[in-house]
LUMNU-561569 format. One record per residue (C-alpha): residue in one letter; x, y, z. Coordinates in steps of 0.2 Angstrom, whole numbers, plus 5000, padded with zeros to 4 digits. Example, Ala and Ser with C-alpha at 12.3 -4.5 7.8 and 13.67 -1.06 7.14 Angstrom:
<recs>
a506249785039/s506849955036/
</recs>
This chain:
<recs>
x516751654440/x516651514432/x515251444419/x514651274420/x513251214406/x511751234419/x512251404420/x512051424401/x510751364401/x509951474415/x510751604404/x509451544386/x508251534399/x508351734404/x508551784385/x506851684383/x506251804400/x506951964392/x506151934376/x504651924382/x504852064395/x505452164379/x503552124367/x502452144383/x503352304395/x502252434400/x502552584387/x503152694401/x504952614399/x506052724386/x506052644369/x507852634371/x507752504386/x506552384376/x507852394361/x509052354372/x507952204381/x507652144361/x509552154357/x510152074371/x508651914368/x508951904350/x510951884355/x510751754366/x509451644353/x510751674340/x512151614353/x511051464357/x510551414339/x512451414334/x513151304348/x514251444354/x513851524370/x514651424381/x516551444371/x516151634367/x515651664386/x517251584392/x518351714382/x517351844388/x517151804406/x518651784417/x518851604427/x519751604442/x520751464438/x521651574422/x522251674437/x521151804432/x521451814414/x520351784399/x520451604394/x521251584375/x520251394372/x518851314382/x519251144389/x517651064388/x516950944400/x515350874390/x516550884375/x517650744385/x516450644393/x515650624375/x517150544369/x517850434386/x516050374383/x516250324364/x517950244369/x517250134385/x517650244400/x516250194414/x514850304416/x515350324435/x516650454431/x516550604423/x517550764419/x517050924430/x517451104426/x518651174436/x518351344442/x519751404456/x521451314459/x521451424475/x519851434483/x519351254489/x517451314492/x517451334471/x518151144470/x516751074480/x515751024466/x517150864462/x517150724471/x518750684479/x520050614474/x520150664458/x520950554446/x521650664432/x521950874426/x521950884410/x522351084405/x522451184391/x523851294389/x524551414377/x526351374372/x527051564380/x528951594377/x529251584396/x528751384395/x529451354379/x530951394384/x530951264399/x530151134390/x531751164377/x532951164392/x532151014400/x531950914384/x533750954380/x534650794386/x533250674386/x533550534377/x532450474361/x531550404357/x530750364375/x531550214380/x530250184393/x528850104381/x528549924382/x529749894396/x528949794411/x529049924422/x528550074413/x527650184426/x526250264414/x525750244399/x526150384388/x525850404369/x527050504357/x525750634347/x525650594329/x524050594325/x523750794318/x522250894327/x522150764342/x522950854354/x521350844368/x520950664363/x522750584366/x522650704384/x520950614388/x521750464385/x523150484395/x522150544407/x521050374408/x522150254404/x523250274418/x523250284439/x521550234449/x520450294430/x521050114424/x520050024436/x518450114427/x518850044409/x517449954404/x518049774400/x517849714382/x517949924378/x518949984363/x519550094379/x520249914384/x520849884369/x521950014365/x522749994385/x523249814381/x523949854363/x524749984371/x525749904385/x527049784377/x527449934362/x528950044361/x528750234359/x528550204337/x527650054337/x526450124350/x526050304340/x525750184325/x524650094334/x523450224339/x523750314323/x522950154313/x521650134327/x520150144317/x519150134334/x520150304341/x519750374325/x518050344322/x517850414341/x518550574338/x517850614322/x516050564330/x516650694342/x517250814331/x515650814321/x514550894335/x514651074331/x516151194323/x516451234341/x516751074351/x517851014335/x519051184337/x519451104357/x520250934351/x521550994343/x523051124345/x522651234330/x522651394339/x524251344349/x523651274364/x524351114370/x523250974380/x524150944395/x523750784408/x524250774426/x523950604433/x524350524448/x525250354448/x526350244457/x526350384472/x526750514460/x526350644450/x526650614432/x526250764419/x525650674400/x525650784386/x526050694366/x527250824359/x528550794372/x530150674373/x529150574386/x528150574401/x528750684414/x528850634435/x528450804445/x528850734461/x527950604475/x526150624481/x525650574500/x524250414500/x523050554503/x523350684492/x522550674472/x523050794460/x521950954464/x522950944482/x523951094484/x525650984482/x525150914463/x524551094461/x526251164465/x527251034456/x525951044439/x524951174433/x525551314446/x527451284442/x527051334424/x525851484429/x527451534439/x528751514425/x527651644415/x527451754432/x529351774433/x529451844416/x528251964417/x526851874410/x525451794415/x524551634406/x522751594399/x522051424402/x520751314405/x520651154417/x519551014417/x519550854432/x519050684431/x518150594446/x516850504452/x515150564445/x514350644458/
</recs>
């Protein structure tokens, strides 16, 4: 199962109900169950004092979408929504948990389409070796950048411990998400900075955008925790699947470019079992066929419910 924030909370909730079972239970009960009731509260409140349940739960708990594995980071939605917010994302969208990439009665809680995927994936052998043998003979620096037809907007990382804010950003500043920039926005901004750059001139843009900066530090700054999930400290690697143009684009800022996975039917968004094949699956499978398995975590963007 998956746990969403109204969950955790329903979680301090009990600990506050077992406390309280724990001072006033009949003294029939053993000794050893109250201790036990007691241990378990006082967990929970220290848990809930530091901010940590929700990442500590999710390395504990197994999430459907991990393919049942532990995860080894939490992709948090709150987390991201604070920080599309602070960079002029409309309030009419929002990131959503994802909880199964198989069971469509565990995705019913997104509205559809959704706009992006963004994922959190550990750099395995298995997919480093293919994103070595894919980069390989890929030209660089990106020549796509600034050109008229570029077909997203994709930003080359060099911004250290930034890795889940440059994925939020190229999950909202390209396909049917543009449309919800708020006009004026530093959001705004940035796009139109963006667009007429090449691949350097672009990173040293965002990379002196005290906007972008001031955002994610604001970000950062709301507990240990939350800070841990914007970078790639502990290897994980922010990875955006996007939708645009009719295709599915994968967006992830320590590659040679932005990557086309293939062409997407009018009425297929990218939690549709196609984009799901082409994206995040293909990378689950790379692992499967060498014996492994992979640990992640998987956030959407849509419309807030």
């Amino acid at each position: 199962m998956g746990l969403n924030n109204s969950s955790c909370r329903s979680i301090h909730d009990a600990g506050d109900l077992i406390y309280d079972a724990g001072t006033y239970i009949s003294p029939s009960v053993p000794q050893k169950g109250v201790s036990f009731l007691k241990l378990l509260a006082n967990t929970l409140a220290y848990f809930k004092s530091t901010n940590r349940i929700l990442q500590t739960l999710h390395h504990l708990l197994p999430v459907d979408c991990q393919q049942n594995s532990t995860s080894s980071d939490f992709n948090n939605p709150d987390v991201m929504n604070q920080l599309a917010a602070k960079l002029g994302l409309s309030p009419e969208l929002q990131f959503y948990d994802v909880y199964s990439l198989d069971d469509p009665s565990q995705l019913t809680h997104i509205p559809r389409p959704a706009l992006a995927l963004l994922v959190i994936i550990p750099l395995t052998p298995a997919w480093d070796q293919s994103r070595k043998a894919e980069d390989a003979n890929k030209e660089e620096p990106y020549p796509g950048s600034g050109r008229p037809d570029e077909p997203v907007i994709w930003f080359k990382q060099t911004i250290g411990h930034a890795c889940g804010s440059i994925g939020l950003l190229h999950s909202v500043i390209n396909g049917p998400a543009v449309d919800f920039i708020t006009p004026g926005s530093d959001l705004e901004t940035i796009r139109n900075l963006a667009i007429p750059l090449d691949m350097n001139k672009r990173a040293k843009m965002l990379y002196n955008n005290e906007a972008f900066e001031v955002a994610h530090k604001s970000v950062e700054q709301t507990g240990e925790s939350d800070a841990n999930l914007m970078d790639e400290r502990d290897g994980g690697h922010f990875v955006s699947f996007v939708k645009s143009g009719g295709k599915l684009w994968e967006l992830e800022g320590s590659r040679k470019g932005p990557l086309e996975r293939g062409d997407l039917a009018e009425n297929e968004d990218v939690l549709s079992p196609r984009a799901l094949d082409m994206g995040i699956r293909r990378i689950i499978k790379l692992n499967a066929d060498e014996g492994g398995s992979l640990l992640f975590s998987c956030i959407a963007l849509a419309r807030k419910a």
